[in-house]
N, C-alpha and C positions, 0 to 999 in steps of 0.2 A: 466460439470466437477464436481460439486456437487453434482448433483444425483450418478455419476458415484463414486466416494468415498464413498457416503451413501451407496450404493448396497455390496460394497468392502467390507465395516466394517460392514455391515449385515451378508454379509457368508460367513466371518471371525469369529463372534461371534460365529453363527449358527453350521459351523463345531467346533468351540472350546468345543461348550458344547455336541454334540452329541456322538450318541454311537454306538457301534455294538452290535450285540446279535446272538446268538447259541439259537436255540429252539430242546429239546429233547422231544421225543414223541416214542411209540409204544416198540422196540427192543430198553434199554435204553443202551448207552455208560457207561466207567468209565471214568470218570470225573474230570481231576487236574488242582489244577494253578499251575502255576510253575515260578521260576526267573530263569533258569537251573541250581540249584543248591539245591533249594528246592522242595518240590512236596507237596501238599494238594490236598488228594480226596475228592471230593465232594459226598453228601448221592445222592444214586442212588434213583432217581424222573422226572417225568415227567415237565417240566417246561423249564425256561429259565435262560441265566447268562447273562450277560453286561458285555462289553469290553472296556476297555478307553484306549488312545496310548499307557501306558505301562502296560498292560497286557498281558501273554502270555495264552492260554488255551490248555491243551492237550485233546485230545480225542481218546478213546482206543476200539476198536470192538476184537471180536476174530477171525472175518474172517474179510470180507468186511464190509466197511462203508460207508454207502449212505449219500450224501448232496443234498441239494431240493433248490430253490429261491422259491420253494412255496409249502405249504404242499401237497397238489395231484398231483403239477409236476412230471417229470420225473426226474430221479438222473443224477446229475449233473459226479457225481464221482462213480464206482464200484470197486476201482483199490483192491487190493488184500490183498495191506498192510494196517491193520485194525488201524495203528495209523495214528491223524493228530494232527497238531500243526497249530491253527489257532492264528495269531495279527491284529489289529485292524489299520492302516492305518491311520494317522488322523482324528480317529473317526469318520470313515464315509464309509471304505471301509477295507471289510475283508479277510486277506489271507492266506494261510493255506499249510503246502509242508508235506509232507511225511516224517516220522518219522529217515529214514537211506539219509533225501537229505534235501542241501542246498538251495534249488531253491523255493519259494513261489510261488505256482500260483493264482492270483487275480480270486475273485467271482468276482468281478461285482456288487457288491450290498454291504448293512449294515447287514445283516438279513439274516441267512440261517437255516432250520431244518437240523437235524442229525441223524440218527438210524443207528444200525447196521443192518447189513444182517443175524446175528443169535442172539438169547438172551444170556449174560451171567446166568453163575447160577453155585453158592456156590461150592465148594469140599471140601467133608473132607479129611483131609492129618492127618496120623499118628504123631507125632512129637519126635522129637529126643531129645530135652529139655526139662526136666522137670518144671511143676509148684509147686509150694510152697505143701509142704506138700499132695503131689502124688506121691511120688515111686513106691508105690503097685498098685495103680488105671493105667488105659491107658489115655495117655498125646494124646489129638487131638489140631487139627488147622482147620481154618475153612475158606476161601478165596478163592481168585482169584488168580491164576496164570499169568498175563497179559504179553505179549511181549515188550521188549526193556524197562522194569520196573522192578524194586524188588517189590519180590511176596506181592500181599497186604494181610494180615490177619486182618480179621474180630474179629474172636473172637480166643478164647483157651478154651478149656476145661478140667475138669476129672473127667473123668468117671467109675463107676464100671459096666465091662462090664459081670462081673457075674451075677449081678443082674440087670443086664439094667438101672441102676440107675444113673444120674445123681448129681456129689458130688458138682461140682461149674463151673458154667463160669466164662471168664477174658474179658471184651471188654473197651475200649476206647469210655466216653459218648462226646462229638456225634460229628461225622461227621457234617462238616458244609453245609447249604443248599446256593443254589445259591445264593440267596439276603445277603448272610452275607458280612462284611469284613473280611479278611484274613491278616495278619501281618506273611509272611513268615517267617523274619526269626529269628520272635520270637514265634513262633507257635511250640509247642509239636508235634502236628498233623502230621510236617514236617517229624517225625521220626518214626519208630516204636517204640511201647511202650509195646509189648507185645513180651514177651519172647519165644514162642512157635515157632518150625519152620512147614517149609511141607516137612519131611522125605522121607516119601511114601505115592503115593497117594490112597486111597480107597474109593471113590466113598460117598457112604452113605448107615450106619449099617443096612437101611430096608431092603437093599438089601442079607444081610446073616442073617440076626435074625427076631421074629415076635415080634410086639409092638401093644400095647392093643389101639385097635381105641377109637374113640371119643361116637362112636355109642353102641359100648361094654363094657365100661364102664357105660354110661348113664343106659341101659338096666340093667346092674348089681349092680347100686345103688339104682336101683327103687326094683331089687329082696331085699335087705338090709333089706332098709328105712321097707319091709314090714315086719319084722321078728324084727328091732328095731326101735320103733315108735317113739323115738325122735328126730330122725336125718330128720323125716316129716316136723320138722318146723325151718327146716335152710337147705339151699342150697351150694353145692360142686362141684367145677368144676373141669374137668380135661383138663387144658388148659396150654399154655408156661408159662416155671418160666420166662422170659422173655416179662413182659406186658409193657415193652418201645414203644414207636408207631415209633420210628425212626428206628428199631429192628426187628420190628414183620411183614414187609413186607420181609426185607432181608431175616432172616430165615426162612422164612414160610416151604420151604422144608424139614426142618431137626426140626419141631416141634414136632413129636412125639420123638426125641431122650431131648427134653426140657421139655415136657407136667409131671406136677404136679398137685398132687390133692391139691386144691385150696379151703377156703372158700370164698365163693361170697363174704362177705359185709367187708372183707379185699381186696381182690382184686379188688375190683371196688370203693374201700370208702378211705383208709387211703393210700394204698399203690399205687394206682392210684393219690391221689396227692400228694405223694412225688415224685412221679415219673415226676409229671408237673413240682413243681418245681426245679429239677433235671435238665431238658431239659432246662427250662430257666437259669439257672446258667452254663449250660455248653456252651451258649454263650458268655461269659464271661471268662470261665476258665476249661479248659478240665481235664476229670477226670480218670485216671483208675479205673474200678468197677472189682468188683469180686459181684456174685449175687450165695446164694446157699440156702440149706435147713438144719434144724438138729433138732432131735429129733422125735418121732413116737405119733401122737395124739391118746388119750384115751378119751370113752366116758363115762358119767355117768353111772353107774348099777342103774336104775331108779328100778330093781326088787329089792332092797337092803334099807332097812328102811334107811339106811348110805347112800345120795346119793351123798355125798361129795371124799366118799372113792374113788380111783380109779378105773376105770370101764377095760372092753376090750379093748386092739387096736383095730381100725376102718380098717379095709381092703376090698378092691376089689378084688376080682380073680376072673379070667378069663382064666379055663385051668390050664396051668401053671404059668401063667402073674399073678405077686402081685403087686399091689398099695397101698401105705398106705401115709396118707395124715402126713407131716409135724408139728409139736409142733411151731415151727419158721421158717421164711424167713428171711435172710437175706441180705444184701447189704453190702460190703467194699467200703469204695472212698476212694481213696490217689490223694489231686490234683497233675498236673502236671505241673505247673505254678512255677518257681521257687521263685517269692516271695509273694506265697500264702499257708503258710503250714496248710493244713489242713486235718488229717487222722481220719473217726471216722466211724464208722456202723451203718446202719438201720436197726432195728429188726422190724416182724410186728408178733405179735401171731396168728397164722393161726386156729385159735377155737373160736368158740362161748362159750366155758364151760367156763367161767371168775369168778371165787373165790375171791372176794374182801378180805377176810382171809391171802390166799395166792397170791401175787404179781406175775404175767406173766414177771413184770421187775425185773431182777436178778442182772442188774449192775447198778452205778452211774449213771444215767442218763443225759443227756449232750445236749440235743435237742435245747433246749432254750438259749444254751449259743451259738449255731452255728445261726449269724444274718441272712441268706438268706432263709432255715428254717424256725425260730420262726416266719416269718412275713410272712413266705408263709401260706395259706391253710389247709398244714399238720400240721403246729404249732400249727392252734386256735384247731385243728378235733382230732389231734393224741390220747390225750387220752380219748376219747369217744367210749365208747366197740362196740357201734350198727355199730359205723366203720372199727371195727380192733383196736385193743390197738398196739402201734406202741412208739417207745423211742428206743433213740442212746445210746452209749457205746464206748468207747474206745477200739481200738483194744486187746490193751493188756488181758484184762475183757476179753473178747468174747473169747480168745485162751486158757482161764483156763476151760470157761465151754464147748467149741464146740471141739469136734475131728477134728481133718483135718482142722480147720480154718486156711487158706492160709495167715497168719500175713505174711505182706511183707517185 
């Protein structure tokens, strides 16, 4: 009788504390928790999420959606309708019914793989609202379309499609990743936060316009560099204004419509760790960004006794394709957290030419007074030049000296 009790409240325990799990791999799903009434998409990644009794998970394909009890088994499910709606059973058994039906059908198991039967992948959609100080430019959207779901947008942009030039994206930093918690339904996430819709859809700009590769550009800085031999000893990428890493897988397709000339030892030095600690703070508290560029960089006239004086704009062409590298990048965050008011900008000066004379910082600067900042990384680095000279500003500052800055 004793033993038989001990065993009782053994797998009693045992199921109390166990769990279920969804493993995604190869073709990834989108991704939500939901209580039905909120929804949070998770960043699209290969990995796993845990399910405790009250969890819901949704799981979205755009065709079919395979389930496995083991990764090189056979699929368990092919059915047509590419959403499932899996719960967790007393933590020990998971079930999962079709998106337009009432009826669970039991896996059998805690543990199952998921992929879809095709990949998703981004669209651009024209958009029918405008962003903040874009009338004249072209408003896009950038998302998923998913079934039995409001369309999810990624980002928003505008763009001068005259000049191929992008003037700023809108995105929401970041998507939560599996292991996070989620507080539905105090969570931002839960809604959209970005104003843009999908109007019309059109694909993606490569497809009507040509954009300067990666390869032709390179080829056409090295013809430069040899004609201005100062630009020999500092390096320029032309890579996404976009160097988030939770970001730069998402849009990988649509990076030559982001791709900025770029100085390396900004991009990889100061602006690379505001951007870490960015990711780490928006575990915490989710931000709207706007992320763009302003101004045109000039080089020294090293021919010129004066080499302080103002030199050339620096340009790549290619054909018809011009590139010219940015004076500033910048960053907006407004958080989204209602009792965290915090709205201020990241400048980073996109040049090696630094004038200790004349100041690259134009506004009051504010760095130091934002606490998750000063104590990150970018706080002790920011103003050290071999990194990028980098200092905050209030929005209001930034919209007297930047055209089009999207003050929200």
């Amino acid at each position: 009788m004793f033993l038989a009790l001990a065993l009782l409240l053994l797998s009693s325990v045992g199921h109390a504390h166990a769990e279920c799990v969804l493993h995604f791999h190869d073709n990834l799903p989108v991704v939500m928790k939901t209580d039905g009434v909120h929804r949070v998409m998770y960043a699209q990644e290969e990995g796993s999420i845990k399910l405790n009794e009250t969890d819901e998970v949704e799981v979205h394909c755009l065709t079919g959606i395979f389930i496995q009890t083991k990764l090189n088994g056979s699929p368990q499910n092919t059915n047509i309708d590419g959403s499932k709606q899996f719960k967790c059973h007393k933590g020990y058994r998971l079930y999962y019914r079709n998106a337009n039906s009432s009826i669970y059908k039991d896996t059998n198991v805690n543990s199952v793989y998921v992929r879809c039967k095709d990949a998703w992948t981004l669209t651009l959609y024209e958009s029918g609202t405008k962003l903040p100080k874009c009338t004249q430019y072209m408003n896009y959207a950038m998302g998923l379309a998913v079934p039995n779901v409001k369309d999810i947008i990624s980002a928003g942009m505008c763009y001068d499609l005259d000049t191929l030039a992008l003037k700023y994206v809108n995105y929401v930093a970041y998507r939560p990743r599996y292991g996070e918690t989620i507080n539905l339904n105090s969570s931002a996430l839960s809604q959209s936060q970005l104003t843009v819709d999908f109007k019309t859809k059109l694909g993606n700009l490569n497809t009507y316009f040509s954009f300067m590769s990666q390869t032709e550009f390179n080829q056409q800085l090295d013809n430069v560099k040899r004609t201005v031999p100062i630009l020999e000893t500092y390096d320029f990428d032309y890579v996404s204004l976009l160097q988030d890493m939770p970001l730069q897988a998402e849009f990988a397709e649509f990076a030559h419509i982001f791709n900025t000339m770029w100085w390396r030892n900004l991009r990889i030095g100061n602006w690379r760790f505001y951007l870490d600690a960015l990711i780490a703070r928006s575990k915490l508290i989710p931000y709207r960004v706007y992320v763009g560029t302003s101004g045109e960089l000039r080089i020294p006239d090293i021919a010129s006794n004066n080499i302080t004086a103002d030199g050339d704009h620096l340009s790549i062409e290619v054909g018809s394709l011009v590139v010219q590298p940015p004076v500033y990048i910048w960053s907006y965050l407004k958080s989204l957290k209602d009792d965290v008011n915090e709205e201020f900008v990241v400048i980073g000066y996109n040049s090696p030419y630094f004038y200790l004379r004349s100041s690259a910082i134009f506004c009051h600067d504010i760095c130091d007074k934002i606490d998750w900042l000063q104590k990150s990384k970018f706080g002790h680095t920011r103003l050290m030049p071999t990194f990028g000279v980098a200092f905050c500003c209030r929005p209001e500052e930034v919209a007297q000296s930047f055209k089009q800055f999207p003050l929200d």
